[in-house]
C-alpha positions in Angstrom: 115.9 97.0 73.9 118.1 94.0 75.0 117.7 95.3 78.5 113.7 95.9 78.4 113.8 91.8 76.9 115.9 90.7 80.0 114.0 92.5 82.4 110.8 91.2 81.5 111.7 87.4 81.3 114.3 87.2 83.9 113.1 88.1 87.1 114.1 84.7 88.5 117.6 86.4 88.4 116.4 88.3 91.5 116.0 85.4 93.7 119.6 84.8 93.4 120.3 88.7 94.3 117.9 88.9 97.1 119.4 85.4 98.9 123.0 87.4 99.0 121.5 90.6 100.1 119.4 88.9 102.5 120.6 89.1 106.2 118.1 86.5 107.8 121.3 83.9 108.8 123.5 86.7 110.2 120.2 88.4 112.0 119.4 84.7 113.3 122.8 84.3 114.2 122.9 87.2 116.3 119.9 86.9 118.1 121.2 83.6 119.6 124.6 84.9 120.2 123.2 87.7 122.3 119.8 86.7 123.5 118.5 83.4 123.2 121.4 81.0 124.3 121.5 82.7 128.1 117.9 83.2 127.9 116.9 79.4 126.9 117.5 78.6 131.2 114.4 80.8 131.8 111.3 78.4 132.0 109.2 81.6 130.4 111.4 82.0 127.4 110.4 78.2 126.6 106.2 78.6 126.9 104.8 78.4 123.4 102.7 81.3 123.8 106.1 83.3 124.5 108.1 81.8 121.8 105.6 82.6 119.2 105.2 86.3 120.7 109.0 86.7 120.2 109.0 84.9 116.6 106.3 87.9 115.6 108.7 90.7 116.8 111.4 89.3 115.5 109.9 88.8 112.0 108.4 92.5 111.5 112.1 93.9 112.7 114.1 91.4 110.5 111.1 91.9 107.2 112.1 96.2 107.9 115.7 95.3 108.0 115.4 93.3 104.5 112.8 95.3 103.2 115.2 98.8 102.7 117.4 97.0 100.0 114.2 95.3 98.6 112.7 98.1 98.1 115.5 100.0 96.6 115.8 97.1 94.4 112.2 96.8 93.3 111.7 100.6 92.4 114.5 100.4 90.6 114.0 97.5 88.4 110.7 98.8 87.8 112.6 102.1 86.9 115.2 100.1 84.6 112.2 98.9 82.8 110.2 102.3 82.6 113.8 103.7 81.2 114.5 100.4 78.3 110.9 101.0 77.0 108.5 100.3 79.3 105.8 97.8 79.8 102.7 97.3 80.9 100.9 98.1 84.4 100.7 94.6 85.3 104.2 93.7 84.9 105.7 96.7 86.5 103.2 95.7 89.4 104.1 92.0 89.7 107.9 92.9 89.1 107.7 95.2 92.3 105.2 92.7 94.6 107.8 90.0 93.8 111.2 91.3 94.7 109.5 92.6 97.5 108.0 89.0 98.2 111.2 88.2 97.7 112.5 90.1 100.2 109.9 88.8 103.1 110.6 85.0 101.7 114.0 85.1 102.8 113.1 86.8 106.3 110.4 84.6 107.1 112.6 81.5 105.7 115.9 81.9 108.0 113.6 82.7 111.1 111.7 79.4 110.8 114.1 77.5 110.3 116.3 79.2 113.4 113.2 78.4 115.5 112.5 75.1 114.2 116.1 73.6 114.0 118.0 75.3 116.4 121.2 75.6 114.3 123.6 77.0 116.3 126.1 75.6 118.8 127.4 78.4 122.0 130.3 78.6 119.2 127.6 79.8 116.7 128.9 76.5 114.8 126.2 75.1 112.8 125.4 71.9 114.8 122.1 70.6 112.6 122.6 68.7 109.3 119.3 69.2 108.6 119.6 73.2 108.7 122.9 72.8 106.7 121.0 70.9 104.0 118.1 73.0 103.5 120.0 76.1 103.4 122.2 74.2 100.8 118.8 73.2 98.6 117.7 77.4 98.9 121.0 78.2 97.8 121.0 76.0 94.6 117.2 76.6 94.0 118.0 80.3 93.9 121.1 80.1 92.3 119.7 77.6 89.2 116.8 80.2 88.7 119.5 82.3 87.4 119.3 79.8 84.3 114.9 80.0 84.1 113.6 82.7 81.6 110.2 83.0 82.3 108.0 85.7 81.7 107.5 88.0 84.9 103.6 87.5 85.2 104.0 83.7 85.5 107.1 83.7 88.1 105.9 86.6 90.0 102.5 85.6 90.4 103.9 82.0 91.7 106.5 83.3 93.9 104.0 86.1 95.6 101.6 82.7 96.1 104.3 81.0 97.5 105.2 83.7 100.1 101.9 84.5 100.6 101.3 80.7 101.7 104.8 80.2 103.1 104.1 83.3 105.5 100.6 81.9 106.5 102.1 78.5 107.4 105.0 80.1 109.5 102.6 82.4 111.4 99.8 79.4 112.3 101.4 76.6 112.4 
């Protein structure tokens, strides 16, 4: 069926869903609004060993927060695809791992760049040009994947990679 076809070769479509579900910019937002812009007086909250402590907590609460709708999401694309006409293990496996990669991406993504760049102005105003721009290039990335039709081992498998190696960078470095 048309809708088996389009689930198959279009899960870059779901990188454009998962940015607009994603909360990482609001979450990030938040955070500084009510925690970190009083807090950043403290000479404790400033120690590396602190500030990497605190990344860690808030990753595993904002990657739970994200992960309900990517879940939802991934069972029931995998369901949409049982119900057109099915396909093979593999692909109902990747299809799953990588809106749920997906899902952790955009978590990870908005936290390191709300540690890295400090954004946000006691107005929450976006004060960095260089956090403006890269959110900018995600938004078009995701929003020109629309457009790729690639089939879902190739794009999945790259994008689980790419998470995979994104969160590892993050975490370490």
């Amino acid at each position: 069926s048309q809708t088996n076809e389009f689930l198959k070769n279009s899960l870059p479509y779901f990188l454009f869903v998962m940015y607009f579900i994603n909360r990482g910019q609001n979450i990030t937002q938040t955070m500084f609004m009510n925690c970190d812009h009083s807090m950043l007086f403290y000479r404790f909250y400033r120690q590396p060993g602190s500030i990497l402590k605190l990344f860690k907590e808030r990753l595993k609460t904002l990657i739970k927060l994200n992960m309900i709708p990517g879940l939802i999401i991934a069972i029931g694309v995998d369901l949409l695809l049982y119900i057109s006409g099915g396909t093979g293990i593999t692909e109902y496996i990747i299809t799953f791992l990588t809106i749920v990669s997906m899902s952790v991406f955009f978590s990870i993504h908005y936290l390191v760049l709300y540690y890295l760049l400090q954004p946000y102005d006691i107005n929450l105003e976006i004060k960095n040009p260089l956090f403006l721009t890269i959110c900018s290039l995600t938004y078009l990335v995701c929003y020109f994947a629309i457009k790729v039709v690639i089939p879902t081992i190739y794009f999945g498998t790259g994008l689980i990679i790419f998470t995979i190696l994104y969160s590892l960078i993050s975490l370490f470095f």
